[in-house]
N, C-alpha and C positions, 0 to 999 in steps of 0.2 A: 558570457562566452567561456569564464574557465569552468566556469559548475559544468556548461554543457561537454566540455572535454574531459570536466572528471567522469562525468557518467559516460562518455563513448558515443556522444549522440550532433547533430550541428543545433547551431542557436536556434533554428526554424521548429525542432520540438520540444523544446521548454518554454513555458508562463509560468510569471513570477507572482508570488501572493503573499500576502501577509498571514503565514502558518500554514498548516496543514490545515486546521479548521476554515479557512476562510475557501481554501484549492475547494475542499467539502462542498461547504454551503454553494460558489458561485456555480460550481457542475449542475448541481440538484438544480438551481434556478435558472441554467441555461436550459437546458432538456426539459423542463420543466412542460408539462399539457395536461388538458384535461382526462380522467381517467388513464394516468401514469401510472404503470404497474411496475415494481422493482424486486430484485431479491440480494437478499444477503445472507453469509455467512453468520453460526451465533458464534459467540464471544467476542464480540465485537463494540468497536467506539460509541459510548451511547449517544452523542452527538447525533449518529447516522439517523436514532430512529425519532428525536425532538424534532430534525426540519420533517421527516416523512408526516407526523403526526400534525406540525405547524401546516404544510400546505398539502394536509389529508390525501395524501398519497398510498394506496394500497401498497403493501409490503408484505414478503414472503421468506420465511426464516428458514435456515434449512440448517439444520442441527447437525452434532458431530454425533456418534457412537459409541459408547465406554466400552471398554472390556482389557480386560488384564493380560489378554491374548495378544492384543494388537500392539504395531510398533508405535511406544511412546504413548501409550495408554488413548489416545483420540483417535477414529479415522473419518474425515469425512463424507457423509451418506452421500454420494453421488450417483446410485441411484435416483433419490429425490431431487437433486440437483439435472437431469438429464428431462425428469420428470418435468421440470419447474420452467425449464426455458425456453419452452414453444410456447409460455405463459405471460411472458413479463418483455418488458422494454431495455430493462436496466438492469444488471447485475454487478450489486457489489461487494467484492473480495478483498479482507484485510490478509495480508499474510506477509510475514508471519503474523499473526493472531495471539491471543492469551494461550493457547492451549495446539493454536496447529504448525506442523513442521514438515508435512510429507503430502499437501493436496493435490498437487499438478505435477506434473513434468510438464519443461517447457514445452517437448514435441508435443505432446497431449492438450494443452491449451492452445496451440497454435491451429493442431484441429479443430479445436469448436471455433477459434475466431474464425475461422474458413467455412465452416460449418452455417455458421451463425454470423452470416455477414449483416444482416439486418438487427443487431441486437448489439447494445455497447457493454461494455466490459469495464469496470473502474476500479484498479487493482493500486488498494492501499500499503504503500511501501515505507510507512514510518518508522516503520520498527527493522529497516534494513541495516545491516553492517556488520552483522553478529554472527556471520556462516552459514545464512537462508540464502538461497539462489535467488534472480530479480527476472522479471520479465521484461526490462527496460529494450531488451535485442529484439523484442516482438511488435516494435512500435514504426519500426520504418517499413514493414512489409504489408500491416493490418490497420486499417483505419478506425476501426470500433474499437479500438484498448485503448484506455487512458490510463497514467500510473502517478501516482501521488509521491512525493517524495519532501520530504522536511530536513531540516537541521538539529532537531526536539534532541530525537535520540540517536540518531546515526553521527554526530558531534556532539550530544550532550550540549548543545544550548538552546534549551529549550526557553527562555525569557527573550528570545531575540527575534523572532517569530518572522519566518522566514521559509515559504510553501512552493514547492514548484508541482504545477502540471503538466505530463508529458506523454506527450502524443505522435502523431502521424502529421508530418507538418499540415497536408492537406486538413485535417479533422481539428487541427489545431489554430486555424487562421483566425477564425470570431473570436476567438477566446482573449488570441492577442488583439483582433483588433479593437475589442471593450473592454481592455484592461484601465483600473484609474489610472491617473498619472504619477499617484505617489505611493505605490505597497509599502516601500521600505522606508525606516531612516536612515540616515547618513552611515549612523553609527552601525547599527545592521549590517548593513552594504560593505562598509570599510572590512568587517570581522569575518564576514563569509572571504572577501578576499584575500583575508591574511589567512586564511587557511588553506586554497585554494592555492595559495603558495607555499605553504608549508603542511602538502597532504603525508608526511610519514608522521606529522603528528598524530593527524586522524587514525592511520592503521594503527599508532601505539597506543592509543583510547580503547577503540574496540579490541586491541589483542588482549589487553589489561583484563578488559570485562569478560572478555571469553575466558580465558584463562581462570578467572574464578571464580563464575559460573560452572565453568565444567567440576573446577576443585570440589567445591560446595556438594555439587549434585554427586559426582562420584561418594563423597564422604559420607552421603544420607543415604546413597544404595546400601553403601558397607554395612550401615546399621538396619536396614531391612525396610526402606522403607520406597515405593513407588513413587516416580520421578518423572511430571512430563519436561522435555525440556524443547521447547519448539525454536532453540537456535535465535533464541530474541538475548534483548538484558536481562533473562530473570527466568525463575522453572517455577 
């Protein structure tokens, strides 16, 4: 209940997991059917493509662009991306990603969920906390978006393994209702709560890392060198 008040949402669209990994695997095995077609973003969790390959699921890469011209050296080919989704069942999006920082605007996603009411959406948000926008506000109006959200790196405790998935209560009901009865342990549970109650720690975590993140990056511009920094923990 307080996770679900940190993020701005009611208990009805979050499911609890053990990690981000686990939120992964049990989506892929829910939706799971024969001749399942998916697409993803590259530079992404390789996890994503070990289950596609484990339950031979066709998959569709859809690559970012280099050029020195563009903002933060990546942009992604959405072109191909537009190309790709009259194609597939599943599309999934890490962002921020290793290398992306500028793919959507929320109004612009909220079209194709509109768009593409028959197509699910699975928008990996592990690497949120850092000054990337979340599409978490897109989940009470649209049913096909699902969004991942961990403890890993948005608190730095990534040994405590602790995954949520977050949805549209309605899109979200099986999810909860085959959930095991035991994701977390005690100890888990207890540590997400003490934070939970002491969220200006959190903001002082993440201000810390932005803060020298940006130092570092400015520092290596001065000396001439290209910089992406996609607003994660790291350029």
């Amino acid at each position: 209940s307080k996770y679900a008040k940190y993020l701005g949402v009611s208990l009805n669209n979050i499911c609890v997991f053990n990690g981000g990994d686990a939120v992964i695997r049990e989506f892929i095995l829910f939706n799971f059917k024969k001749n399942l077609k998916v697409g993803i973003n590259d530079y992404n969790y390789q996890m994503y493509n070990v289950y596609f390959r484990l339950l031979n699921i066709k998959s569709y890469k859809v690559k970012y662009i280099f050029s020195k011209t563009f903002f933060n050296l990546f942009e992604f080919n959405k072109k191909k991306f537009y190309e790709l989704l009259p194609k597939i069942d599943i599309f999934f999006l890490t962002f921020p990603n290793q290398i992306s920082s500028e793919d959507f605007t929320l109004v612009e996603f909220d079209r194709i969920l509109k768009k593409y009411k028959n197509k699910k959406f699975f928008i990996d948000e592990s690497y949120h906390g850092f000054g990337h926008q979340t599409f978490v506000k897109l989940v009470k109006k649209n049913k096909n978006i699902f969004i991942l959200r961990s403890i890993t790196k948005t608190l730095g405790l990534a040994p405590h393994r602790i995954g949520f998935l977050i949805g549209n209560k309605v899109s979200l009901k099986k999810y909860k209702n085959f959930q095991t009865p035991y994701q977390l342990s005690i100890f888990s549970g207890k540590l997400l709560d003490f934070f939970m109650k002491n969220t200006d720690l959190i903001k002082k975590y993440q201000s810390e890392v932005v803060n020298s993140r940006d130092i570092i990056e400015n520092k290596l511009k001065k000396k001439g060198y290209l910089i992406n920094n996609p607003r994660s923990n790291f350029i």
